[in-house]
C-alpha positions in Angstrom: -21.1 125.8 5.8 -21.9 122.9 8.3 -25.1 124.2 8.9 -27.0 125.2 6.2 -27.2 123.6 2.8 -24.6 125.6 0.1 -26.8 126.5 -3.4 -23.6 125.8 -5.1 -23.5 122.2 -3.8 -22.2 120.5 -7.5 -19.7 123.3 -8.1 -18.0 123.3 -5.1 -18.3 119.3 -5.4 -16.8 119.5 -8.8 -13.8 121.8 -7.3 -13.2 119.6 -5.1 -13.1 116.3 -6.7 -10.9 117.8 -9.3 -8.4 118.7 -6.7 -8.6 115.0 -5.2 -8.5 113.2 -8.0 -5.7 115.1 -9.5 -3.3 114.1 -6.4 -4.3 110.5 -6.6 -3.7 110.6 -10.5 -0.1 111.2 -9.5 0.1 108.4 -6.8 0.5 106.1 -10.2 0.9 108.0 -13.4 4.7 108.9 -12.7 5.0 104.4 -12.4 5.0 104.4 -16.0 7.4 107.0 -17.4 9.8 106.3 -14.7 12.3 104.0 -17.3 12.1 107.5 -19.4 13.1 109.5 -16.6 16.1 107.4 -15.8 17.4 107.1 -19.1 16.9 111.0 -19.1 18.5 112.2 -16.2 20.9 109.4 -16.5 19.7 108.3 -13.3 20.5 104.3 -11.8 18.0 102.2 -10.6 17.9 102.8 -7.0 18.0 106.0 -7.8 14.9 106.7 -9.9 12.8 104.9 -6.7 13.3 107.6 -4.6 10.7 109.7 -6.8 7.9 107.3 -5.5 9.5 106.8 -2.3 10.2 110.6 -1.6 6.5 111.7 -3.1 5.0 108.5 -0.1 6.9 109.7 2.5 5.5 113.4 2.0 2.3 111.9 2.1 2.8 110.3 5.5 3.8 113.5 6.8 1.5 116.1 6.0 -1.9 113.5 5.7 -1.9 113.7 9.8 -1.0 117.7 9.6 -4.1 118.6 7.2 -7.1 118.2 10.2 -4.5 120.3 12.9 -4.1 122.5 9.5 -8.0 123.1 8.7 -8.5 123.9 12.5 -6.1 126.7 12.5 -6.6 128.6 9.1 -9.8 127.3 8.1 -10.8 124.8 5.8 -10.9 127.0 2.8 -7.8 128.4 3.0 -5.6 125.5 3.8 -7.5 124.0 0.8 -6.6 126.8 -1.2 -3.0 126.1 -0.2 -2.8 122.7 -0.7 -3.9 123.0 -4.2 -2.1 125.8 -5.5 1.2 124.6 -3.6 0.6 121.1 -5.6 -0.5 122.6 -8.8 3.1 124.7 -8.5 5.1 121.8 -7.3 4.1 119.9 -10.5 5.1 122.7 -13.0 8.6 122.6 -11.5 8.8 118.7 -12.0 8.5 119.1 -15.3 11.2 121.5 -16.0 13.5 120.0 -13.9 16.3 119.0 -15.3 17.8 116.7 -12.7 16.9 114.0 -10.5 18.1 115.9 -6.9 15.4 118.3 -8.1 13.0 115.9 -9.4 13.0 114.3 -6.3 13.0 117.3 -4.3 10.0 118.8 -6.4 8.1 115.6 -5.9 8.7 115.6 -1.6 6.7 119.2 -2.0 4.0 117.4 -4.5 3.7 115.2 -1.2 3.5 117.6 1.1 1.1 119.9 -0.6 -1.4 117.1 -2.1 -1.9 115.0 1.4 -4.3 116.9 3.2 -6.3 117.3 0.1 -7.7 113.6 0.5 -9.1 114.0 3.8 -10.4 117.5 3.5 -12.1 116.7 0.3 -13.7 114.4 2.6 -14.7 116.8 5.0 -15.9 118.8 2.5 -18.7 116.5 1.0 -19.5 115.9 4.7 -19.8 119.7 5.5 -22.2 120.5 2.6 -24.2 117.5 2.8 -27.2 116.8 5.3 -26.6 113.9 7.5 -29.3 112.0 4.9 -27.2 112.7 1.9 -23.6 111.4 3.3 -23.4 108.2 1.6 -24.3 109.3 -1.3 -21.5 112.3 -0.5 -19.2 109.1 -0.2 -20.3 107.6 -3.6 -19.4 110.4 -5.3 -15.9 111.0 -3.2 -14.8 107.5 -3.5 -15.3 107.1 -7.5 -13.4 110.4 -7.8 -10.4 109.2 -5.0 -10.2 106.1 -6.7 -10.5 106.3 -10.1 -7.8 108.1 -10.6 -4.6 105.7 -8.9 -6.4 103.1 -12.3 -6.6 106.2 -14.8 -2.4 107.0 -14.0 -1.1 104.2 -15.8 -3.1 104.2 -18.6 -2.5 108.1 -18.8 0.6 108.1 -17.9 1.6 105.8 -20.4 0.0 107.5 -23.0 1.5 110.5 -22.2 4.9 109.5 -22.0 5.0 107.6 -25.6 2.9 110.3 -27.4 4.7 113.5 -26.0 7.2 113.4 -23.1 7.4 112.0 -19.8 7.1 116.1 -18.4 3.6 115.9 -19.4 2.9 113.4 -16.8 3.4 116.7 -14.5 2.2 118.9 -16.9 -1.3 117.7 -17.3 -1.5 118.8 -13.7 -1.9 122.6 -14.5 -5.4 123.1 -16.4 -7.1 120.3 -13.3 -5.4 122.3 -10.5 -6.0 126.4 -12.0 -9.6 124.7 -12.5 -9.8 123.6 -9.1 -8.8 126.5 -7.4 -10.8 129.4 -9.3 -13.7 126.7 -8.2 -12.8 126.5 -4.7 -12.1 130.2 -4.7 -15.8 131.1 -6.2 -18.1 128.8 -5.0 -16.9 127.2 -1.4 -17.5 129.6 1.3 -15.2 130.5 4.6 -16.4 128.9 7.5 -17.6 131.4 10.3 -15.0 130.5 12.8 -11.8 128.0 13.1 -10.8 125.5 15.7 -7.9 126.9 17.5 -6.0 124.5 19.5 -2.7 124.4 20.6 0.2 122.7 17.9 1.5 119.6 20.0 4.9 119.4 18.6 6.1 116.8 20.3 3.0 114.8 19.5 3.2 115.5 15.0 7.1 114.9 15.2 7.1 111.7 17.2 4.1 111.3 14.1 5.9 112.5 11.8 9.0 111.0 12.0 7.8 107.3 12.8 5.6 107.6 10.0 8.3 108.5 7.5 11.1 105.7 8.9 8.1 102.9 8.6 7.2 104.5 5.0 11.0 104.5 4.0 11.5 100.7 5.9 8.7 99.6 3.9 9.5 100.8 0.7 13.6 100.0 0.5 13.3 96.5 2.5 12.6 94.3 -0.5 15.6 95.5 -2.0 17.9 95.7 0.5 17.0 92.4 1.6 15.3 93.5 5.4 16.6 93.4 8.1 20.2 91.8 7.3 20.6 96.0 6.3 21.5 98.2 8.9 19.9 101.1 6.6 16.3 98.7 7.8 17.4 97.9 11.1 17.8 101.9 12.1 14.7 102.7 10.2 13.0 100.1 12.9 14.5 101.2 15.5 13.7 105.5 14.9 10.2 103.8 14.2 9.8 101.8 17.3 11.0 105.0 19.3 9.0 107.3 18.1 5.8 105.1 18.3 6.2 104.8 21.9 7.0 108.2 22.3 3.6 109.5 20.6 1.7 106.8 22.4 3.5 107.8 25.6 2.9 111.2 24.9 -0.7 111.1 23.6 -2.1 109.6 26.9 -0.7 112.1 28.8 -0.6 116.0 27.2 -3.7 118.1 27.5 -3.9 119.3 24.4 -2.4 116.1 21.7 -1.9 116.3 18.4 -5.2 114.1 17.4 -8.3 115.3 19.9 -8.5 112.1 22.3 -12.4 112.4 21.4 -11.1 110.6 18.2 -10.4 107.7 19.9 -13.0 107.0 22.1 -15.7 107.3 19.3 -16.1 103.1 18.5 -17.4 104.0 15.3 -14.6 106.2 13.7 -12.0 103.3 15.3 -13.5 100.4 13.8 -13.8 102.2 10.6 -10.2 102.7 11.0 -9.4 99.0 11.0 -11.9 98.7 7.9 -9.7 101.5 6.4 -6.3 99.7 7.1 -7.9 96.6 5.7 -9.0 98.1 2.7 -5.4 99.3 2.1 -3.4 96.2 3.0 -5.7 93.9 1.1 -7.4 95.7 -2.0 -5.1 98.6 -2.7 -1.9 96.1 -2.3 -3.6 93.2 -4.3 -4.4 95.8 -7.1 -0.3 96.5 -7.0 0.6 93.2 -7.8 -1.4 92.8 -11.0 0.7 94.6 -13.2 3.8 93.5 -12.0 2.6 89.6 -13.0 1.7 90.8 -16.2 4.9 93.1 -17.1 7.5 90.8 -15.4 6.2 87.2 -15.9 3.7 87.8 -18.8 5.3 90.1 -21.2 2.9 92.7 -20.9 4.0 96.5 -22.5 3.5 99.1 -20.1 0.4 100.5 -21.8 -0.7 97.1 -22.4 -0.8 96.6 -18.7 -2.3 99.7 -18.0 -5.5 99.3 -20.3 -5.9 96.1 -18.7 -7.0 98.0 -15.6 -9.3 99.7 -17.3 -12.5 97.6 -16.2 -11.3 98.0 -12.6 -11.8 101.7 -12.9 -15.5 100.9 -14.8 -16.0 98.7 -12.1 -15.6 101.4 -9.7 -17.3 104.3 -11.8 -20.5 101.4 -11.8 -20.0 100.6 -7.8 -20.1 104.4 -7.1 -23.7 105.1 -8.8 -24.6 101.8 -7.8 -24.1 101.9 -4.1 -24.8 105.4 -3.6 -28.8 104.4 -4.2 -28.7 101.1 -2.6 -27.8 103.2 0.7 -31.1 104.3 0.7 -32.9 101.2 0.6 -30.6 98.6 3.2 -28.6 99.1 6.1 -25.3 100.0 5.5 -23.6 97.2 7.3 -25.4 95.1 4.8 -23.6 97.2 2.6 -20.7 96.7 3.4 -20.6 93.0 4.0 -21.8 92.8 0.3 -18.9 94.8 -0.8 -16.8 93.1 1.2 -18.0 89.7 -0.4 -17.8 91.3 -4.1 -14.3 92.2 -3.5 -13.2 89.2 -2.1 -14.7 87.3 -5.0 -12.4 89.1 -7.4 -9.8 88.3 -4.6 -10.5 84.4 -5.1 -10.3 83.9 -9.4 -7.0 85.5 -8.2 -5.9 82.6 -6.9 -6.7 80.8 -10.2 -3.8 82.8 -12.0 -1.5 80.9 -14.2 1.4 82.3 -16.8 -1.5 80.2 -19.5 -4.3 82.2 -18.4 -6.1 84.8 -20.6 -7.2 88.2 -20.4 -10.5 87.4 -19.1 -9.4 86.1 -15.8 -7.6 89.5 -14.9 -10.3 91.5 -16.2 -13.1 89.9 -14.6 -11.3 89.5 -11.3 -10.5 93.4 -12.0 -13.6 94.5 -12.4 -15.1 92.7 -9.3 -12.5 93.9 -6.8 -12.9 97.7 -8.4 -16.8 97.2 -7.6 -16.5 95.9 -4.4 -13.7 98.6 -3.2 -15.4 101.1 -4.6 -18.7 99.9 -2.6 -16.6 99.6 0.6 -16.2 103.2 0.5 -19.6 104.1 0.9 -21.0 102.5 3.9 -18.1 102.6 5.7 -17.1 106.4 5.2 -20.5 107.1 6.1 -20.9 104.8 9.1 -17.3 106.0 10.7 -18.2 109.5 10.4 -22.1 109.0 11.7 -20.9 109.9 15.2 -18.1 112.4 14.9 -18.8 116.0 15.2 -18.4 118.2 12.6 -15.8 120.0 15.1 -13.4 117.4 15.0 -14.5 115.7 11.6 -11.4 116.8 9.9 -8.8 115.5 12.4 -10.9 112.3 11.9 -10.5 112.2 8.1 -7.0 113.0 8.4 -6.7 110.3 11.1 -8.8 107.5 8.2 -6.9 108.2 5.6 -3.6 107.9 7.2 -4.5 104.6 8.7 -5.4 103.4 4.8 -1.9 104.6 3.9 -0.3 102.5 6.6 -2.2 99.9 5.5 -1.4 100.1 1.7 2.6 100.6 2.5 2.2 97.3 5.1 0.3 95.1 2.7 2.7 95.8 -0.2 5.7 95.4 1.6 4.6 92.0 3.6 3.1 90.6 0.5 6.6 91.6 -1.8 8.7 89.7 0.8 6.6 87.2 0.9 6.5 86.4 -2.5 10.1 86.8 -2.6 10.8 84.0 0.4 8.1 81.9 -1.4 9.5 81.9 -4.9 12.9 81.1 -3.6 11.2 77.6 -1.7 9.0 76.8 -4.5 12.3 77.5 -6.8 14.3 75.1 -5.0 11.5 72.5 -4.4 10.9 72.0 -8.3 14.5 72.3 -9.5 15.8 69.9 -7.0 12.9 67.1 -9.4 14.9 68.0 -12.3 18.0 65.8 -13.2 20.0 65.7 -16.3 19.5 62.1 -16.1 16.4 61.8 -16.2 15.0 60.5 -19.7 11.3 60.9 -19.4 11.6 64.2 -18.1 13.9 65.0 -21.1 11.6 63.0 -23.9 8.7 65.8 -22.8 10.6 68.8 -22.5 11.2 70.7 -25.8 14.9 70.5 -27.4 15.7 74.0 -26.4 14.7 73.0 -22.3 16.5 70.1 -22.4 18.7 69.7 -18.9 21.2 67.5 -20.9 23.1 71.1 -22.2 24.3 74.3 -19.9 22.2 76.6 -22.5 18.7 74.2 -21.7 19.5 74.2 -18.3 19.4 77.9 -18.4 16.2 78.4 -20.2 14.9 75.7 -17.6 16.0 77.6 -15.1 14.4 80.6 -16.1 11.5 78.9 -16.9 10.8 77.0 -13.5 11.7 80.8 -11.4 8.4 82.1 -13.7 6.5 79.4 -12.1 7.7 79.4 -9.3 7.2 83.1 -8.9 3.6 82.8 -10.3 2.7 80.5 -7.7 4.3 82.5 -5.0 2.0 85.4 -6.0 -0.9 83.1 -5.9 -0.4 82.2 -2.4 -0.3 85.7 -1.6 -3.6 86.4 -3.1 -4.7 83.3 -1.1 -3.9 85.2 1.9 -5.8 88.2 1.3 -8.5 86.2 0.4 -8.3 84.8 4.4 -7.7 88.4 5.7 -11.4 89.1 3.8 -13.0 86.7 5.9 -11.2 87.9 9.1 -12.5 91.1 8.9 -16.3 90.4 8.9 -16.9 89.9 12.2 -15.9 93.7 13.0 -19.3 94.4 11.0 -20.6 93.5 14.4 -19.0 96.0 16.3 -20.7 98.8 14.3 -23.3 101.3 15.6 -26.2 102.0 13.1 -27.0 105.5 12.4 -29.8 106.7 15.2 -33.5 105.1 14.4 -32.3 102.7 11.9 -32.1 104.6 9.0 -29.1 104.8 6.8 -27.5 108.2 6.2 -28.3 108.1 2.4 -32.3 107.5 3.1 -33.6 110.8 1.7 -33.1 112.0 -1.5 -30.5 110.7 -4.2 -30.1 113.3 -6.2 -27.4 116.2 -6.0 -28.2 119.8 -6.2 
């Protein structure tokens, strides 16, 4: 399959993205219908978290497992796995009929529908020519990433129309689709890549991983690190980092091929992956929690009004997938770097007065640019890694984006938190019962003369407060955008100048 061109290029594409997009549909569509699910399993809520936090963690486990995976049993097979396993883990989430299984039933969702990001990658890679890869990427990254926009909006639909089981439901026809496709039309490779499991090295990995995803995810609510649920989450996480680092520089045979890292490409592309996670995928996040908690926005309000995100993206995919051929792709990817950080800066023009144009032009933009990011920088990590190792390095990619996505949420959450506390404090300590001009503009039902206007004042300044605490935090994305440029620099062009997507545009 790597060497020759496959006839059935668009079916097993299809297949494939299918299979993708159906596991990053259910990164988001459960966020809607999880109010449903608690009021029926009677479930509290720090309970109903752990179905996001349990389905995350899975992810953080198997994503590094899937290139170690595809080297043992062959591509096609652990694909073939993956989505059946995922496909069968979804049924069973929607007939359970309590949260311990929901939960349970959504760790093996995890498990199952990691590797199927990465190997799709490797997929598109394997049966396109060198020539063809960015547009490969095009097509990849409007399937990968349409799908986190489509959940809510789905998901919501699904939930008020029928039940909040058909958010898992919906799952069967994509994945029996998916894997009679992959079954038909994607051929075995001639021979796997048999090297020794280093168990050490995946459960140093694996274990780390999971106490940074879980550190991450509970901190905000169990206020950091005055917990000593976060403190021995850091400290398992700290110990098992230096173990696998300890442990990688010195075992023959560890769990990612050393080539990985000493290929500059694929490890700056790395950083441009964490980057796009901490700074586009965690400034998406925030979005609908302004306009749910501080705007009043229903849930499938606020999930329509990500709609031109996803267009943006669907328009960045074709778009960028024929601009390849004509510029080099670290041109590219500095434009889609700007286009994203432009929807990044009317960001920082929110207000709780603002109307829907703002979000949905500043949606659109940073959907186009991510969406464009994808493309060059997909193609430009992968330029110089053989097609040997090219699964452990899109195993290795994607994880990194993962870290990043789990970093920039959490660090942006607590910052927002710390910040609206300050700014809370800064403009209620200016307001004084006293004062008479203050009072004179205020309406009669804000007035800080009575305990029930102090209230509504009080609720009223913690809006703002909060507003302008996410604003700062969209001001400091907007400076880790223009931090990140210079590792443009640092990339090697494709041999002879030409861009990977220079020949043909069209797919068989």
């Amino acid at each position: 399959m790597t060497d020759g061109v496959p006839l059935n290029r668009t079916a097993i594409t299809a297949s494939i993205m299918l299979a993708t997009s159906m596991t990053m549909l259910d990164s988001t569509i459960v966020n809607v219908a999880l109010p449903h699910i608690q009021g029926s399993l009677s479930a509290t809520p720090d309970q109903i978290t752990w179905l996001l936090t349990s389905y995350m963690v899975a992810m953080a486990i198997a994503t590094p497992l899937s290139g170690w995976m595809a080297g043992r049993i062959g591509l096609k097979h652990t694909i073939l796995l993956t989505v059946a396993g995922f496909t069968v883990a979804s049924m069973l989430c929607g007939i359970a009929t309590g949260l311990a299984e929901l939960v349970f039933y959504r760790l093996l969702q995890g498990l199952f529908g990691a590797a199927l990001i990465p190997l799709s990658q490797t997929v598109l890679f394997n049966i396109n020519p060198p020539e063809r890869h960015a547009q490969a990427m095009a097509i990849w990254s409007s399937g990968s990433l349409i799908g986190p926009i489509m959940g809510p909006i789905l998901g919501g639909y699904l939930t008020e129309t029928f039940s909040w089981r058909w958010c898992f439901y919906i799952n069967l026809p994509i994945g029996l689709l998916a894997l009679a496709g992959v079954m038909i039309f994607m051929p075995k490779e001639d021979e796997s890549r048999r090297r020794p499991f280093d168990a050490l090295g995946f459960s140093a990995l694996a274990i780390g991983l999971s106490t940074l995803q879980l550190m991450l995810d509970r901190g905000s609510g169990e206020d950091w690190f005055t917990s000593p649920e976060i403190w021995t989450y850091a400290v398992i996480f700290a110990g098992c980092a230096w173990v696998y680092v300890a442990h990688t520089l010195t075992a023959a045979h560890p769990f990612f091929d050393a080539a990985l890292f000493r290929n500059r490409n694929l490890i700056i592309g790395c950083l441009f992956s964490f980057y796009t996670g901490a700074v586009m995928f965690a400034s998406s996040a925030l979005v609908p929690i302004i306009m749910q908690t501080l705007m009043g926005y229903p849930p499938i309000l606020a999930g329509l009004m990500n709609l031109p995100r996803g267009l943006g993206m669907l328009a960045s995919a074709v778009i960028a997938g024929r601009l390849a051929s004509r510029m080099d792709l670290r041109l590219l990817l500095l434009l889609s770097i700007l286009i994203g950080a432009s929807g990044v800066w009317m960001m920082t023009y929110f207000d709780l007065m603002m109307d829907d144009r703002l979000i949905l032009l500043s949606g659109f933009l940073q959907g186009f640019g991510t969406a464009m990011f994808f493309v060059p920088i997909t193609a430009l990590a992968f330029v110089t890694v053989g097609a040997d190792i090219r699964a452990e390095a899109s195993a290795l990619f994607n994880m990194v984006r993962n870290i990043g996505a789990s970093v920039g949420i959490a660090l942006l959450q607590a910052q927002a938190v710390a910040n609206t506390r300050t700014l809370h404090e800064a403009m209620a300590g200016r307001v004084a019962p006293e004062d008479q001009v203050l009072s004179a503009a205020l309406p009669a039902a804000f007035s800080p003369a009575t305990v029930a206007g102090r209230f509504m004042l009080d609720g009223e300044i913690s809006r703002q407060a909060m507003m302008a605490a996410y604003v700062n935090d969209f001001r400091a994305l907007l400076i880790g955008c223009a931090l990140v440029i210079p590792l443009i620099l640092l990339l090697q062009a494709p041999k002879g100048g030409a861009s990977p997507g220079a020949a043909t545009m069209a797919v068989d």
